[in-house]
C-alpha positions in Angstrom: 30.4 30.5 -32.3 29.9 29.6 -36.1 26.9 28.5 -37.6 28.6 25.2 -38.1 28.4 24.2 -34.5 24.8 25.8 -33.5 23.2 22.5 -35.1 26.1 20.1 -33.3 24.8 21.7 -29.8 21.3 21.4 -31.1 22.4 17.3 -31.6 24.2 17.0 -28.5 20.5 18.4 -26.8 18.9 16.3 -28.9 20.6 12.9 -27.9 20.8 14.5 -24.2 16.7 14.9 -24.2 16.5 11.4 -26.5 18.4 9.6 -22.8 16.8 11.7 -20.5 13.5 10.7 -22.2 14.5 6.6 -22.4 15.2 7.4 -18.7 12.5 8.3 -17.7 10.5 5.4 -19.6 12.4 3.2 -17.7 12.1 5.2 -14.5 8.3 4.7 -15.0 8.2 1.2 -15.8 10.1 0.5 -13.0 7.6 2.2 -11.0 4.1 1.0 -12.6 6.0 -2.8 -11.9 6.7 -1.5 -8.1 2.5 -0.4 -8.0 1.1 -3.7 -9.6 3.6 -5.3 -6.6 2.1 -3.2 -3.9 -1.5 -3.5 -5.2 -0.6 -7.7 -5.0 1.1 -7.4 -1.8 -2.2 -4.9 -0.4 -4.4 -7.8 -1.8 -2.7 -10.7 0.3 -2.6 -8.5 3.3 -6.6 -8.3 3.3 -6.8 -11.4 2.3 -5.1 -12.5 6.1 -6.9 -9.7 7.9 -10.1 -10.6 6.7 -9.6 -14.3 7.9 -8.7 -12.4 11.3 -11.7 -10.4 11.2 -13.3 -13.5 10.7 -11.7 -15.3 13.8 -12.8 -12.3 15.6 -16.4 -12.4 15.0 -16.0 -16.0 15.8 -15.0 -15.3 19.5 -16.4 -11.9 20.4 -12.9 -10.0 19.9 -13.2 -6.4 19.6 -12.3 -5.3 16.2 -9.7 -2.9 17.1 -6.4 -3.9 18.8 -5.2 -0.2 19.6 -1.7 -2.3 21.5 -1.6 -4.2 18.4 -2.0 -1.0 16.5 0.4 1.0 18.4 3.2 -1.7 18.4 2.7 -2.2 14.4 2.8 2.2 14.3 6.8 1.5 16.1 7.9 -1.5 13.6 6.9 0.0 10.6 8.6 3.4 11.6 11.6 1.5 12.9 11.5 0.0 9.1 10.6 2.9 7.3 13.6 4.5 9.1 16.0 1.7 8.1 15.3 1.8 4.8 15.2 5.9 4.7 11.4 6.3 3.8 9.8 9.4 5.8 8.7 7.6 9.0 6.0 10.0 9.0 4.4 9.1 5.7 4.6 5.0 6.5 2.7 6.0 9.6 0.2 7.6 8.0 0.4 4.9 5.1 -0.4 2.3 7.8 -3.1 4.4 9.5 -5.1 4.7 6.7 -4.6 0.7 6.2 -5.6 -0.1 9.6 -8.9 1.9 9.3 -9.9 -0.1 6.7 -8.9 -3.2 8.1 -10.9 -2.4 11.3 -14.3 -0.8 8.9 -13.8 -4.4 7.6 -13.8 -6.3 10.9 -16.6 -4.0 12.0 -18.9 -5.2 9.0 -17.5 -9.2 9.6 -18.9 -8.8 13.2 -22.1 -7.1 12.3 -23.1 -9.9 9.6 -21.9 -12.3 12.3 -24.4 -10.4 14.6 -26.8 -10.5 12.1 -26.5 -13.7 11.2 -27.1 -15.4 14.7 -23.3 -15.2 15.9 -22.4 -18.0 13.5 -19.2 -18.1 10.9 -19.1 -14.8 8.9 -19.3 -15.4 5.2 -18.1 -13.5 2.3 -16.6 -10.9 1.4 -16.2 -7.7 3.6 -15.1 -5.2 1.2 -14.2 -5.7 -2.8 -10.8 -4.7 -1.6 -9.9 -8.0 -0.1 
């Protein structure tokens, strides 16, 4: 090698690191758009489970629907297979969203219980 083509490699590295690095800018702003999506979608979701939380408390339902439960657990791996996400990880994504959702529907019922068995009101967690 010459010393005339040790700075042309050094260019070609630089240009290759000057993509990789617009790459990866757009990699990430691809991904911060996908989070502010899910945070949205997240948001809609407890906004319709706390109106069913609500419904509960209404009529004396349970909180937790573990057939419900189970039978969303199946879908959602069904899904997450179908779109080749680790079944394992939407299962625990889903089980960690379902504890919330029933925390929630246990704090609707309690101010419903509190409250003299009336509507419950407000908010049950900032997250909805």
């Amino acid at each position: 090698m010459s010393e005339g083509t040790a700075p042309a490699a050094g260019d070609a590295a630089s240009v290759a690191d000057e993509a990789a690095r617009e790459r990866l800018l757009y990699l990430r702003s691809s991904i911060d758009n996908l989070d502010a999506a899910l945070v949205h979608l997240l948001a809609e979701r407890f906004k319709c489970t706390q109106q069913v939380g609500e419904l509960k408390a209404r009529h004396s339902l349970p909180p937790a629907d573990p057939a419900r439960e189970a039978a969303q657990i199946a879908r959602l791996r069904r899904l997450a297979e179908e779109a080749r996400l680790d079944p394992a990880f939407a299962e625990k994504f889903l089980n960690f969203i379902i504890g919330e959702v029933v925390q929630h529907h246990r704090a609707i019922a309690d101010r419903a219980v509190t409250s003299g068995g009336g509507e419950a009101k407000g908010s049950a967690t900032a997250a909805s």
